[in-house]
Biopython code that builds the backbone (N, CA, C, O; Angstrom):
import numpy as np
from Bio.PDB.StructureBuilder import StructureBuilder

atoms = [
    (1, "UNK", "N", (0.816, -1.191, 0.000)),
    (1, "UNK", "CA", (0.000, 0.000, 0.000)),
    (1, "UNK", "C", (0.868, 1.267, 0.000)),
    (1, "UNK", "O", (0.442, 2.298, -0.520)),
    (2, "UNK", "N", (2.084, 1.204, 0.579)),
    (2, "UNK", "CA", (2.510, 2.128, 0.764)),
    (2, "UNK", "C", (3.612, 2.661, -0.544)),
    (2, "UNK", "O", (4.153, 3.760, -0.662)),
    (3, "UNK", "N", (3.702, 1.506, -1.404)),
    (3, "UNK", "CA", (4.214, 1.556, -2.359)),
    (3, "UNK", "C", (3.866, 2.387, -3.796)),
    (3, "UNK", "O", (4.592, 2.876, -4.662)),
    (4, "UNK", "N", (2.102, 2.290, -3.585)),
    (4, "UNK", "CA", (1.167, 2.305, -4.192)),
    (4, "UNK", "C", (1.130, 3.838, -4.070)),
    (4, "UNK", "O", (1.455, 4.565, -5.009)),
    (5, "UNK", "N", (0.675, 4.353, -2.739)),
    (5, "UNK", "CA", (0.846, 5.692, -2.588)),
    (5, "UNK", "C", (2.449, 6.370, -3.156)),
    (5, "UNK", "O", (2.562, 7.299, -3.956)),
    (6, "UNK", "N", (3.130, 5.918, -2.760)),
    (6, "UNK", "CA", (4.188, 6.496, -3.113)),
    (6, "UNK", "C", (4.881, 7.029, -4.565)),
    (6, "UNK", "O", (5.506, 8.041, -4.885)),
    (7, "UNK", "N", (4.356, 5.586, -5.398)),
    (7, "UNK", "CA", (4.145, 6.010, -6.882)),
    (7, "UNK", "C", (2.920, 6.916, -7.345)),
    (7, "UNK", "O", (3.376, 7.678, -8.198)),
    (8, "UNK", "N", (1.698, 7.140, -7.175)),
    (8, "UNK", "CA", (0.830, 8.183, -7.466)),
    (8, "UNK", "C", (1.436, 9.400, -7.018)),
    (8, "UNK", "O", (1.768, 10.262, -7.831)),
    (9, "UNK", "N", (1.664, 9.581, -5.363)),
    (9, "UNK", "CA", (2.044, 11.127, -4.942)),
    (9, "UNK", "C", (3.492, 11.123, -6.064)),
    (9, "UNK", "O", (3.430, 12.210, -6.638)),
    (10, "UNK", "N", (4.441, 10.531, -6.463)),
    (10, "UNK", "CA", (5.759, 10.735, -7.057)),
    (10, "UNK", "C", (4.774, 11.337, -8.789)),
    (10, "UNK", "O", (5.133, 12.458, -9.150)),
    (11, "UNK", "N", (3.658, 10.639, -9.732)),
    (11, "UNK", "CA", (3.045, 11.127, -10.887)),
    (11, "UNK", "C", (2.395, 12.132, -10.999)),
    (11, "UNK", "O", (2.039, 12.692, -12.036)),
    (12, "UNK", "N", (2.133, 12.523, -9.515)),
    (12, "UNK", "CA", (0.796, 13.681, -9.392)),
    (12, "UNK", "C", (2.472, 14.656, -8.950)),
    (12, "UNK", "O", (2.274, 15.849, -9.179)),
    (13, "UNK", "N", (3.382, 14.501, -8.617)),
    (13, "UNK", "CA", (4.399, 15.595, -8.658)),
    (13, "UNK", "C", (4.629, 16.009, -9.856)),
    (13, "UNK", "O", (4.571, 17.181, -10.228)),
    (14, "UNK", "N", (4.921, 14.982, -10.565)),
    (14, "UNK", "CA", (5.634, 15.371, -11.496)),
    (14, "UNK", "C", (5.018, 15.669, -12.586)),
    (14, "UNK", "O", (5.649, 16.274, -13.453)),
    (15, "UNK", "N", (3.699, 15.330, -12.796)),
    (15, "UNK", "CA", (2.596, 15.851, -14.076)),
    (15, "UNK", "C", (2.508, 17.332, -13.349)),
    (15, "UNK", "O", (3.224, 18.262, -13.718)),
    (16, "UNK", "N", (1.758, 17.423, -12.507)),
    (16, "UNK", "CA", (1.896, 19.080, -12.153)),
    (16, "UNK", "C", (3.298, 20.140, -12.050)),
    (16, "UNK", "O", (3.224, 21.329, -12.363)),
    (17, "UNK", "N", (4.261, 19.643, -11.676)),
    (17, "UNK", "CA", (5.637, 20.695, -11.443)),
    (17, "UNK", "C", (5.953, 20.418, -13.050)),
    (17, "UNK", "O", (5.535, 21.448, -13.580)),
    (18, "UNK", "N", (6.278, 19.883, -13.707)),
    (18, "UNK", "CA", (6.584, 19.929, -14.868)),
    (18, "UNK", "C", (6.082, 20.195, -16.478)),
    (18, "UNK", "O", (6.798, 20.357, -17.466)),
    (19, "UNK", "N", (4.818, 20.184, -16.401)),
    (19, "UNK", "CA", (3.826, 20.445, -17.597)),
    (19, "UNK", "C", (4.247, 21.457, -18.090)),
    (19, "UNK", "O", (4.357, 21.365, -19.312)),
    (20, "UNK", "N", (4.679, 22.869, -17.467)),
    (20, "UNK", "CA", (4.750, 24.002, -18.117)),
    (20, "UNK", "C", (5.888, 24.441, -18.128)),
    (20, "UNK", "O", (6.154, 25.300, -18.968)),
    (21, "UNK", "N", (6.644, 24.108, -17.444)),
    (21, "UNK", "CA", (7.878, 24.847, -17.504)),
    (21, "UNK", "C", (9.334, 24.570, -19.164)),
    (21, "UNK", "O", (10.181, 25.213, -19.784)),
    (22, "UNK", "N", (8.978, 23.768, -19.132)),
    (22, "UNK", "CA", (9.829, 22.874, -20.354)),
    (22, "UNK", "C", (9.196, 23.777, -21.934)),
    (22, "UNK", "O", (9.941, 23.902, -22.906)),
    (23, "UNK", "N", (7.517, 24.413, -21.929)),
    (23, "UNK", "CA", (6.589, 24.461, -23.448)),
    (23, "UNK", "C", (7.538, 25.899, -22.569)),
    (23, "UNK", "O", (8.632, 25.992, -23.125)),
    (24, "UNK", "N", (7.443, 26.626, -21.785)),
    (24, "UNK", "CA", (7.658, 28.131, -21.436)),
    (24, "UNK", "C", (6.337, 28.510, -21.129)),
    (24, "UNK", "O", (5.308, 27.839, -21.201)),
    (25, "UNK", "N", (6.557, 30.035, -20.671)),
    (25, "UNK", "CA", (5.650, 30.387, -19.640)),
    (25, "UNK", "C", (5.357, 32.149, -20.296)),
    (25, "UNK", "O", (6.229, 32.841, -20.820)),
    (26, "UNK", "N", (4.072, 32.507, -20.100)),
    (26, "UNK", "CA", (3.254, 33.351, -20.830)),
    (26, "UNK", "C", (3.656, 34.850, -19.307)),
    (26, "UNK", "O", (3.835, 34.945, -18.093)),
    (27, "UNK", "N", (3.597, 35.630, -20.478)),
    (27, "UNK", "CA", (3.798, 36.694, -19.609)),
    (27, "UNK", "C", (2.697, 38.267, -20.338)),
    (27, "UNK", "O", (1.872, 38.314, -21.250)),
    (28, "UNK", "N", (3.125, 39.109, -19.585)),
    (28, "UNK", "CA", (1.536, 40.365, -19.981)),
    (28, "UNK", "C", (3.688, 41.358, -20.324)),
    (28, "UNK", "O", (4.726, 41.400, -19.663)),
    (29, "UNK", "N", (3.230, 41.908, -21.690)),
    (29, "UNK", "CA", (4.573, 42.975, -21.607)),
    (29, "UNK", "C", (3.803, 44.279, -21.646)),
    (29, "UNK", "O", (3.351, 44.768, -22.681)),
    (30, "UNK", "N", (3.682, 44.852, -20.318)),
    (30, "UNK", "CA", (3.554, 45.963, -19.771)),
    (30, "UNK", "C", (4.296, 45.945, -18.804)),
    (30, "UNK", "O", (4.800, 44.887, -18.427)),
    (31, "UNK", "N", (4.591, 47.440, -18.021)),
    (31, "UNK", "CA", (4.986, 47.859, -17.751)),
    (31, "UNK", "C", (4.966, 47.855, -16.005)),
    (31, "UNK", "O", (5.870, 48.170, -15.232)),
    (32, "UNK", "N", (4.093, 47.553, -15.826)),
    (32, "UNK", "CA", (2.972, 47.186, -14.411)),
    (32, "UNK", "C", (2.891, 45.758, -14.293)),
    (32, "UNK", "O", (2.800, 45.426, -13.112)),
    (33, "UNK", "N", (2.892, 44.791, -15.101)),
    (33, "UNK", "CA", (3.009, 43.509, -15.147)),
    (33, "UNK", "C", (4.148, 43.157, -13.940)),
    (33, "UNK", "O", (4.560, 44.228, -13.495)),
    (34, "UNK", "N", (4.619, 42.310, -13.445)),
    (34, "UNK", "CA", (5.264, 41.360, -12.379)),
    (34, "UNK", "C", (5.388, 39.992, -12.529)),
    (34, "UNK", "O", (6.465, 39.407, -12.414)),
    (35, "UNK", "N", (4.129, 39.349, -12.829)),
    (35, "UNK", "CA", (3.941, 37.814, -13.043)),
    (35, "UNK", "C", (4.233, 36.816, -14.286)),
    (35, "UNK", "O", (3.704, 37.060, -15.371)),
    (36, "UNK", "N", (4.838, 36.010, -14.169)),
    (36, "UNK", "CA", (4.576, 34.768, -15.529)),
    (36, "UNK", "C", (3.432, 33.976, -14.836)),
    (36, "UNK", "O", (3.038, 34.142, -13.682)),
    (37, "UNK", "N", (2.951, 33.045, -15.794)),
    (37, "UNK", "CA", (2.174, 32.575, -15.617)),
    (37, "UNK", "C", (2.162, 31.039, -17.264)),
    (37, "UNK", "O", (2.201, 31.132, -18.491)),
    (38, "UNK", "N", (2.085, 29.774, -16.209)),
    (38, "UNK", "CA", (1.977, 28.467, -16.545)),
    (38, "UNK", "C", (1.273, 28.354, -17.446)),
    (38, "UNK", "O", (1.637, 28.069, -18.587)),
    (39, "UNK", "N", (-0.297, 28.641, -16.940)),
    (39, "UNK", "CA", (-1.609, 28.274, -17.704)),
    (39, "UNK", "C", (-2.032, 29.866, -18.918)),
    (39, "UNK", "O", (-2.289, 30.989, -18.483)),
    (40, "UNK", "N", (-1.995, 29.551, -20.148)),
    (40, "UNK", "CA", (-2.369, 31.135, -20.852)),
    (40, "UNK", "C", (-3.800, 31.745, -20.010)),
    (40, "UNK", "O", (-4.059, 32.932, -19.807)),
    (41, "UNK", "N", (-4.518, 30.689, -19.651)),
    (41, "UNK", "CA", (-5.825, 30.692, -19.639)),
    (41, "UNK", "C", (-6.047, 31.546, -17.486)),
    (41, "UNK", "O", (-7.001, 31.875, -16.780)),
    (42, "UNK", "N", (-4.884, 31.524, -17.373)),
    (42, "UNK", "CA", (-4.296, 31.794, -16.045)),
    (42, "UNK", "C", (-5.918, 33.487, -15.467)),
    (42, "UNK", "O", (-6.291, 34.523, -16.018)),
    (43, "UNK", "N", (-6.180, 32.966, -14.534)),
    (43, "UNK", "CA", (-6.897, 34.726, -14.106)),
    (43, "UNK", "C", (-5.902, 35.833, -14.385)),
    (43, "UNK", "O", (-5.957, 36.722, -15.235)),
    (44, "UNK", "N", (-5.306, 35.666, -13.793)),
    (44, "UNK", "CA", (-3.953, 37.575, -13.755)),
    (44, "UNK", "C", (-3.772, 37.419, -15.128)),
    (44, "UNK", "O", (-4.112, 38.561, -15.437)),
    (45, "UNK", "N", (-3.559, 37.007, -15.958)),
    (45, "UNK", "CA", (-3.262, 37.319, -17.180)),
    (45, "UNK", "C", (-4.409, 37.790, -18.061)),
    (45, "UNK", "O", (-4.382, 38.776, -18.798)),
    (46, "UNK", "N", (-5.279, 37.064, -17.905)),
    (46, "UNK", "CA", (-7.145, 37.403, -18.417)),
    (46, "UNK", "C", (-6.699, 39.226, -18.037)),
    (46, "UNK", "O", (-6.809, 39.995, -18.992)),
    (47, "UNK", "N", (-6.502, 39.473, -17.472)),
    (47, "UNK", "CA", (-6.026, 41.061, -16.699)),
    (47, "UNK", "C", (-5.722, 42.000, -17.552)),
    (47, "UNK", "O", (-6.130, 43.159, -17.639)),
    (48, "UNK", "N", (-4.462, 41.004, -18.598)),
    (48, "UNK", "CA", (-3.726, 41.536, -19.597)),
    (48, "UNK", "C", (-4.157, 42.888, -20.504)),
    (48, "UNK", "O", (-4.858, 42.598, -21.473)),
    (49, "UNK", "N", (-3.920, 43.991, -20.382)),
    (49, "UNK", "CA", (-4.521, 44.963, -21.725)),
    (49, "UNK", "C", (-3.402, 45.030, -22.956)),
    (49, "UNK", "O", (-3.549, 45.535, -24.069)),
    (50, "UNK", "N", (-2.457, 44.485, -22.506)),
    (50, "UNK", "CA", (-1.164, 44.408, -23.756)),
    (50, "UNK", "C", (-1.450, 43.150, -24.155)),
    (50, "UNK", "O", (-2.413, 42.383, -24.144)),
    (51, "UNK", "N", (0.271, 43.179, -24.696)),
    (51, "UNK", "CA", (0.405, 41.996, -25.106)),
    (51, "UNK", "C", (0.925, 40.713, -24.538)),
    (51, "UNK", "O", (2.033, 40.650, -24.004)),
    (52, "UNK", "N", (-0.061, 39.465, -24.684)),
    (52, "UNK", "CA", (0.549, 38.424, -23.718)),
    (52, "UNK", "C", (1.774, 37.669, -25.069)),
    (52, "UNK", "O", (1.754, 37.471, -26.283)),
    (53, "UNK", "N", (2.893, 37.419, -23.706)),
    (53, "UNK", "CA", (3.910, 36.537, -25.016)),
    (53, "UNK", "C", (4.357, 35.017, -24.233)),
    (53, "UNK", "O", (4.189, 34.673, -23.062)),
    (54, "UNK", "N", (4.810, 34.489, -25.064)),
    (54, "UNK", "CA", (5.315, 33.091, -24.546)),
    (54, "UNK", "C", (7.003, 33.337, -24.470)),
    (54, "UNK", "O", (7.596, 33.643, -25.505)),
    (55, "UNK", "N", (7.653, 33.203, -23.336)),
    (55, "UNK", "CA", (9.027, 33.232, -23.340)),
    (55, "UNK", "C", (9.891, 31.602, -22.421)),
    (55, "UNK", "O", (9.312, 30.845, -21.642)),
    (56, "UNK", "N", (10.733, 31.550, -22.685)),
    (56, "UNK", "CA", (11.212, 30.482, -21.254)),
    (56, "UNK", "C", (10.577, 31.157, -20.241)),
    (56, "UNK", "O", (9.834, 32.138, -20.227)),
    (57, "UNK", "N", (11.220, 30.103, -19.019)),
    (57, "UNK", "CA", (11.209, 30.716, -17.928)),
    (57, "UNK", "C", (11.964, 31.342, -17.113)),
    (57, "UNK", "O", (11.706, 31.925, -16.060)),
    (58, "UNK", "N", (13.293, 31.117, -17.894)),
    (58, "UNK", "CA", (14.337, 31.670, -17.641)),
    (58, "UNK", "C", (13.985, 33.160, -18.297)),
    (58, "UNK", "O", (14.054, 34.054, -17.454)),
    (59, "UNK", "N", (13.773, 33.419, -19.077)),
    (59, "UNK", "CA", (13.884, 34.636, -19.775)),
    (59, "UNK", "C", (12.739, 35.650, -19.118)),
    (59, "UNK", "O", (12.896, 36.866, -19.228)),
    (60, "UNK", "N", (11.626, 35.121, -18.458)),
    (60, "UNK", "CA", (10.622, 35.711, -17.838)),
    (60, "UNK", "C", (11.123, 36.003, -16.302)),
    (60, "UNK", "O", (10.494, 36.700, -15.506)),
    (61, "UNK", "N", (12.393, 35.332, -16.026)),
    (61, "UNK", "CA", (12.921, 35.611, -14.459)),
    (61, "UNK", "C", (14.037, 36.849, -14.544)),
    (61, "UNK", "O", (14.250, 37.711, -13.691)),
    (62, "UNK", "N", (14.682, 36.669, -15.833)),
    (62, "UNK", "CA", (16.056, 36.724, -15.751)),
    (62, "UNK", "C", (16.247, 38.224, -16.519)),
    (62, "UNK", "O", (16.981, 39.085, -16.035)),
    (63, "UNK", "N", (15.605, 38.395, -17.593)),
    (63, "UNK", "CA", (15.112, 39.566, -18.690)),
    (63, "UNK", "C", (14.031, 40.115, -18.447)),
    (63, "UNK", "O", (13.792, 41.215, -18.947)),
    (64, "UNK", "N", (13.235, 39.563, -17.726)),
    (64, "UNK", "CA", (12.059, 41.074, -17.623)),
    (64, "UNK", "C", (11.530, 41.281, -15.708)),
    (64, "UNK", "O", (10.871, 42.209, -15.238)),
    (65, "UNK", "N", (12.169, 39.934, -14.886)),
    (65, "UNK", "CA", (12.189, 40.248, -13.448)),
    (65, "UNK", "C", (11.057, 39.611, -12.744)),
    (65, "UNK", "O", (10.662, 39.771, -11.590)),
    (66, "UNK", "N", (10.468, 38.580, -14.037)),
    (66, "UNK", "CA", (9.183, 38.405, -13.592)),
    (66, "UNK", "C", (9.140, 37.227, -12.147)),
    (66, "UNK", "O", (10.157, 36.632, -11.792)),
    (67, "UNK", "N", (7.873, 37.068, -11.496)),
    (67, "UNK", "CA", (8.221, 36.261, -10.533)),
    (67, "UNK", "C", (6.435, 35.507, -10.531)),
    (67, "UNK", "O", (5.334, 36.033, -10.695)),
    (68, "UNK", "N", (6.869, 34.056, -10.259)),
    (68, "UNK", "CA", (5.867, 32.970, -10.382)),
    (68, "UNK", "C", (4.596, 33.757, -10.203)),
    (68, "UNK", "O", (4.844, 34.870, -9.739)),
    (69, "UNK", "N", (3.266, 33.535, -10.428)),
    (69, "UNK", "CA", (1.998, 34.173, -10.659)),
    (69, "UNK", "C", (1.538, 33.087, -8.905)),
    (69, "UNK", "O", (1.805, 31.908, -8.671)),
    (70, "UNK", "N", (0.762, 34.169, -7.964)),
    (70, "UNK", "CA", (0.317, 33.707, -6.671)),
    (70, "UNK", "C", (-0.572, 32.705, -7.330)),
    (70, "UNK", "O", (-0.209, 31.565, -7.041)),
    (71, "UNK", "N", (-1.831, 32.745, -8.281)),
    (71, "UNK", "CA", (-2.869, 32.357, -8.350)),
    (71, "UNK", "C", (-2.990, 30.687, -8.849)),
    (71, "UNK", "O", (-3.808, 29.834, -8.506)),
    (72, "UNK", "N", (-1.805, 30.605, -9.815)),
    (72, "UNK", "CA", (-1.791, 29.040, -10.274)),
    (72, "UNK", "C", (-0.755, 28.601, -8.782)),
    (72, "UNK", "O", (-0.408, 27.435, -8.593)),
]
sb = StructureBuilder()
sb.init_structure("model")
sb.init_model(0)
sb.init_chain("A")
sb.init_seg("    ")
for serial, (resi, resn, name, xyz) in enumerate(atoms, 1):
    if name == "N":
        sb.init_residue(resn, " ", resi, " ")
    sb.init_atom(name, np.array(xyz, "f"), 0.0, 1.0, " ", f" {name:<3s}", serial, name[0])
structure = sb.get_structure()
């Protein structure tokens, strides 16, 4: 049983921490913006009055300062 659990909690890690980070991560380029964000479909980004873009995630940390979105 405990084996059992151990492999689901290890698939349910790793389907969720990993899905998005590898395709890259959507960001709002304004000026007021702060957040990337995983899901396009994300609330704070719905927010967006610019333009949303797809960058790494490196490039959304590293080049524009952005920092993980609270909401996903």
């Amino acid at each position: 049983m405990k084996l059992l659990f151990s492999i689901l909690t290890a698939f349910i890690v790793l389907s969720c921490s990993g899905s998005g980070e590898s395709d890259g991560v959507y960001i709002c380029v304004s000026e007021g913006a702060y957040a990337y964000h995983h899901n396009a479909d994300c609330g704070g980004l719905n927010r967006c009055t610019h333009q949303v873009r797809k960058v790494s995630l490196e490039e959304a940390q590293n080049e524009y300062g952005r920092q993980a979105c609270g909401l996903e």
